[in-house]
C-alpha positions in Angstrom: 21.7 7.3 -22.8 22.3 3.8 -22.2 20.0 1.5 -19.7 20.6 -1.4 -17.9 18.5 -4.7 -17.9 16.6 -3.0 -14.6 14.9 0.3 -17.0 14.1 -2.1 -20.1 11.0 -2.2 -19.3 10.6 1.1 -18.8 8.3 2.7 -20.8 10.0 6.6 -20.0 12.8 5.3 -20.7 12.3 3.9 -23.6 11.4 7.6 -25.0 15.3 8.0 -25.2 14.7 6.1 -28.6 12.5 8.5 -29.9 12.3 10.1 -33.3 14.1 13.3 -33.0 11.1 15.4 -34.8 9.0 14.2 -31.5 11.7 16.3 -29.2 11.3 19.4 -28.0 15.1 19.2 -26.2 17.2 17.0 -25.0 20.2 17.9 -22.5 22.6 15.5 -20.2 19.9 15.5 -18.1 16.6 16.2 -19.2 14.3 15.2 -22.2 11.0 17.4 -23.5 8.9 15.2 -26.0 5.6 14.7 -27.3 4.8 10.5 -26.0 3.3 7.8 -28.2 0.0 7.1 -26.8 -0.4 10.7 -25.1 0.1 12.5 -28.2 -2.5 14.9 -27.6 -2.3 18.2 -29.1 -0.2 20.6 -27.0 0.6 17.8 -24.7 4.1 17.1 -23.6 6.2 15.0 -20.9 9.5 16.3 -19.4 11.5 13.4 -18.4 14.9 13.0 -16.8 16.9 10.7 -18.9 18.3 8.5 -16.6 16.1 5.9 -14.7 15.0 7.6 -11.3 11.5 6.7 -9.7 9.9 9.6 -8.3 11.5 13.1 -7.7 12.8 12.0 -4.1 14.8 9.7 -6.8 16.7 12.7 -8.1 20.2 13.5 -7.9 21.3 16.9 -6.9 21.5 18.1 -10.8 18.3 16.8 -11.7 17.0 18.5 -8.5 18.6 22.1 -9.7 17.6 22.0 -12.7 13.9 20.6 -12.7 12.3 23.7 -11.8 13.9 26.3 -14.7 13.2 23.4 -17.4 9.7 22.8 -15.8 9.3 27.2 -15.8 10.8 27.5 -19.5 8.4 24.6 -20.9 5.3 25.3 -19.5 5.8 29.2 -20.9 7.1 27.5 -24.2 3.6 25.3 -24.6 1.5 28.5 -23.6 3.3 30.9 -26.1 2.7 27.7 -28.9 -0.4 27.1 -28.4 -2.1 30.8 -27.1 -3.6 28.5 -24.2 -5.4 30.1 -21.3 -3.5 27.3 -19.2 -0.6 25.1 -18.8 -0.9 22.7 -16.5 2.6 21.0 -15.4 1.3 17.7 -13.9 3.2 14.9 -11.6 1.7 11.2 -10.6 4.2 8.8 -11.6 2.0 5.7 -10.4 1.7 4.4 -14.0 4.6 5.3 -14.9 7.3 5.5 -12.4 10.2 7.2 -13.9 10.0 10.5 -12.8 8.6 12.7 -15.1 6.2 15.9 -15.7 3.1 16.1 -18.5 2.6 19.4 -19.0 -0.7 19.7 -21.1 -2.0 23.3 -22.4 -5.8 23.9 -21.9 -7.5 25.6 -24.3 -10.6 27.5 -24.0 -12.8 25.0 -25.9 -11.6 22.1 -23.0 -15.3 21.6 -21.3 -15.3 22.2 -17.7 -15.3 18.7 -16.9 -12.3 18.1 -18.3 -10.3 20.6 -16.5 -7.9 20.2 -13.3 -7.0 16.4 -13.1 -9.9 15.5 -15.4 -7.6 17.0 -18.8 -6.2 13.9 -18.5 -9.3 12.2 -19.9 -8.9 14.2 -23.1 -6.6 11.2 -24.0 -9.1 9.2 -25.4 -11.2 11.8 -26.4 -8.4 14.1 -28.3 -5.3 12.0 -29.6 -4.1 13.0 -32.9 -0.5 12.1 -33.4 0.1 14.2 -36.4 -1.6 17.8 -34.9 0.4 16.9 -31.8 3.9 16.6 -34.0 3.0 19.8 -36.1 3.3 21.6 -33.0 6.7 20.7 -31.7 8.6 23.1 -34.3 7.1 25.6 -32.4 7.8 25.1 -28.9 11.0 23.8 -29.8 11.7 27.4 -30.7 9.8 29.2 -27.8 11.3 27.0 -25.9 14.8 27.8 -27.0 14.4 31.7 -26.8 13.2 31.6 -23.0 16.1 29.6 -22.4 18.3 32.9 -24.2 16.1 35.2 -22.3 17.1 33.3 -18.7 20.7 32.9 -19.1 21.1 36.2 -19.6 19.8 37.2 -16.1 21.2 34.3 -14.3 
């Protein structure tokens, strides 16, 4: 993916130079890693590749296709992680490339940290190399719900 002098500073795009052990997939459109600095356990952000701000910033692809990725991930991390919960979260005010965190909840998450307040778990819960060790395995979840859908679609 190339950028232009406008996304430099983009920290989402700047994912594109990733290490490819971090990614879960990668497609003409779309991007599933784990993120420096977010790398909690079980937590991943689906990006579109190409600099767009917010999702009313997405072209007609990137609209069609958000939801299945989105749907395949989210049951990816579950299955990966035996989480009672996914969450599959959208701000964008930090960062304003548009892109999704989707963070699995496990059961020993305290009650204030659940809903909106996971996202304090990343100060409380970063560790870079548990989060790596588990992106093998949705990698491959990932890739057999993406076999199970095509053949129905």
């Amino acid at each position: 993916m190339s950028r232009t002098s406008d996304t430099d500073d983009c920290f989402m795009c700047g994912l594109e130079q990733n290490d490819e052990s971090a990614v879960v997939f990668r497609d003409a459109l779309w991007s599933c890693e784990t993120v420096p600095g977010y790398d909690v356990p079980g937590w991943f952000v689906l990006r579109v590749r190409r600099h767009a701000e917010r999702i009313t910033g997405l072209d007609e692809a990137e609209l069609a296709t958000f939801a299945r990725r989105a749907r395949d991930l989210v049951a990816a991390v579950t299955e990966a992680t035996g989480a009672p919960t996914t969450y599959l979260l959208v701000f964008g005010e930090n960062h304003p490339h548009f892109h999704a965190l989707i963070t699995a909840r496990g059961e020993d998450v305290p009650a204030d940290r659940r809903g909106g307040d996971i996202l304090r778990l990343v100060r409380e819960r970063a560790d870079p190399e548990a989060a790596a060790s588990l992106v093998p395995a949705v990698r491959i979840a990932y890739a057999r719900m993406t076999d199970a859908h095509s053949v129905h679609t």
